[in-house]
N, C-alpha and C positions, 0 to 999 in steps of 0.2 A: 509540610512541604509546600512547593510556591506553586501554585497554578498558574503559571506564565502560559500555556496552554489550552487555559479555562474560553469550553465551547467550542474548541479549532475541530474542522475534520481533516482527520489526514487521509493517505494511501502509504502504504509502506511496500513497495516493492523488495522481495526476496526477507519477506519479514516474520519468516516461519521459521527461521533457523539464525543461528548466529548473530552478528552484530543489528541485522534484521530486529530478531526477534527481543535484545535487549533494547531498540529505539522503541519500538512497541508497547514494552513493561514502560518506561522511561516516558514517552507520549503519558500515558496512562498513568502517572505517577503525578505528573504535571497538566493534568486536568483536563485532557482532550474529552470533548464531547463523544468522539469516533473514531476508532481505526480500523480501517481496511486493511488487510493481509492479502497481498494479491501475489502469489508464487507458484510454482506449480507441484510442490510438497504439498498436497492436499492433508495426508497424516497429520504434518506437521503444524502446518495452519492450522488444523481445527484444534490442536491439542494448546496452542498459542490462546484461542479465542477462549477457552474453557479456562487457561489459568487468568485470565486477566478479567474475563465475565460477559457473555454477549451481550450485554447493556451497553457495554463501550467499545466492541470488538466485533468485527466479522472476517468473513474469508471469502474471498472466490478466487475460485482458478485464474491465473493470469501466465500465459509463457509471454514475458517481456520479448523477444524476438520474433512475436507474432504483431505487425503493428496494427490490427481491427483488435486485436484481444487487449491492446493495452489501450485504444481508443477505450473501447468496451466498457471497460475498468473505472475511467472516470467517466463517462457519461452518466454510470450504472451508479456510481459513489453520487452527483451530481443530483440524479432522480429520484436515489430513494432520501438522501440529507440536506437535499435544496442548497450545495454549495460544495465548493473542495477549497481547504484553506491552506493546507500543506500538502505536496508529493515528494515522498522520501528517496529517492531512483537510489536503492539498496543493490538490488539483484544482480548478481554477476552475468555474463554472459560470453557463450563461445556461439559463436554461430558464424557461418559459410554467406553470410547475407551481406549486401555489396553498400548497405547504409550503415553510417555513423552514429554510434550512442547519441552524439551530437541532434545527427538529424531523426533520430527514433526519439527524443526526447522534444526538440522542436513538433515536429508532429503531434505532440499531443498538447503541448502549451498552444496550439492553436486551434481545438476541441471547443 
């Protein structure tokens, strides 16, 4: 298989379940050095990091509509891998909150 990936760290938002969870296998098929699982399916996360192997895989909690919890997320990816190569914005979201995917994603591209 091609390691067109080989070394990269990601983030995969909403990456515990569903199309998530197959970029993650798929990241990891294709040679990512790291992937971050940041959702708030904790279960589900960890059960993600265990089939793909914590050598390549971690989880932390992340509610994408919180925006310090997603700042959080890459600083935390950033300090413990010295870099973030790819962020996957998976996660779906309904929330009451009066900012745009747009600008909850800008906000962190400028972390």
């Amino acid at each position: 298989m091609s390691n067109k990936l080989e070394g990269k760290i990601a983030i995969i938002t909403g990456g515990a379940s569903g199309i998530g969870e197959a970029a993650a296998h798929h990241f990891a098929a294709h040679g990512a050095q790291m992937i971050v699982i940041a959702d708030i399916q904790d279960e589900l996360g960890q059960k993600v990091v265990e089939s793909i192997g914590s050598h390549k895989c971690s989880f932390m909690h992340c509610d994408i509509t919180d925006e310090e919890q997603v700042k959080n997320s890459v600083q935390s990816t950033v300090q413990n891998y010295g870099r973030l190569d790819i962020k996957f914005s998976n996660a779906g979201i309904f929330s009451s909150s009066t900012q745009t995917v747009l600008e909850l994603d800008l906000a962190v591209s400028t972390v």
